[in-house]
N, C-alpha and C positions, 0 to 999 in steps of 0.2 A: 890546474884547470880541469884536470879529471874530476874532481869531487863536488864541483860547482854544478850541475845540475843535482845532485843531492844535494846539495845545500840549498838550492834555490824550492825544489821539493819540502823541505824542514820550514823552510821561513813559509810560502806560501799554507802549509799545516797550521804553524804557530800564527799567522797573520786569521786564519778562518775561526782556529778556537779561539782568537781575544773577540773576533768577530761574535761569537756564538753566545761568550762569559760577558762580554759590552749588554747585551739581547737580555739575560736571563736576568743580570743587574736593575736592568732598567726595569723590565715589571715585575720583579721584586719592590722597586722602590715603589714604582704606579700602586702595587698591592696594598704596600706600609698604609701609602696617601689616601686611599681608598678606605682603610681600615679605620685612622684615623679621623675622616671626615662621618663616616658610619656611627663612630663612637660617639666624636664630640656633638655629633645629633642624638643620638640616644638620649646623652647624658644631661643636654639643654632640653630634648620632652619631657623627660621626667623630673628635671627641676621645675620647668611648666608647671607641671602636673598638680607637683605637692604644691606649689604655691599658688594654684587656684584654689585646690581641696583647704588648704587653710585658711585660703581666704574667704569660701565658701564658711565654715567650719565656723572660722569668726564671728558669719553673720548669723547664723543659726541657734548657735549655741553658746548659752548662756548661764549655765550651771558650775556647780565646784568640781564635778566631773568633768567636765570641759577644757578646764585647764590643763587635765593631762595627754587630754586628747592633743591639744591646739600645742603643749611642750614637746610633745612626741613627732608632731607633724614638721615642727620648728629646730628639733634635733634634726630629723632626718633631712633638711631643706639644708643647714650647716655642715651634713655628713657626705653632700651632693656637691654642695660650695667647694669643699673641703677636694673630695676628689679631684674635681676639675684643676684645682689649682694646683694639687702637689703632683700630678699626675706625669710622670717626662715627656709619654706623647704629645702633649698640650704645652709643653715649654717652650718648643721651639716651634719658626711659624711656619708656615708653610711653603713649598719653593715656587718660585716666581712664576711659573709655567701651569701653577693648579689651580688659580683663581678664584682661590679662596684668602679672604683677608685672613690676619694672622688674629689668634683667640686673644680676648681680652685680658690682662694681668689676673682680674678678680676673679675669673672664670665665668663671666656674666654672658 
């Protein structure tokens, strides 16, 4: 019985740090979510982007020059596809509390 108030001291310590380590988990995780939705918006403007510019591109030009233009612009539209899909943050969806639907297979 003597060591029972130190003990009770010890657990109340370890009960505050899971407290503390529960705390810093959680927005760490809100951070990830955050980073994650930051990105996968980046990464959908700038698919936007190039697939206006070549859509534009398309109607404009009509040259043999053009074609490399309009390959380049169609590379880099596949090289945007590409990331989205093989990316890990984008594999898995999002958790039920961030309401956000989960990203499309194709990266669309």
């Amino acid at each position: 019985m003597a060591a029972l108030p130190s003990t009770l001291q010890q657990f109340r310590e370890g009960v505050s740090n899971f407290q503390r380590i529960t705390t810093r988990l959680l927005d760490a995780t809100d951070t990830l979510e955050q980073f994650t939705r930051l990105y996968v918006g980046g990464l959908t403007d700038a698919r936007r982007q190039v697939e206006e510019v070549n859509r534009v591109l398309k109607e404009q030009v009509a040259s043999p020059a053009s074609d490399l233009v309009l390959g380049a612009v169609s590379e880099l539209t596949d090289v945007l596809t590409s990331v989205a899909r093989l990316n890990p943050l984008l594999r898995r969806p999002p958790s039920a509390g961030s309401g956000q639907p989960p990203p499309a297979p194709n990266g669309d």
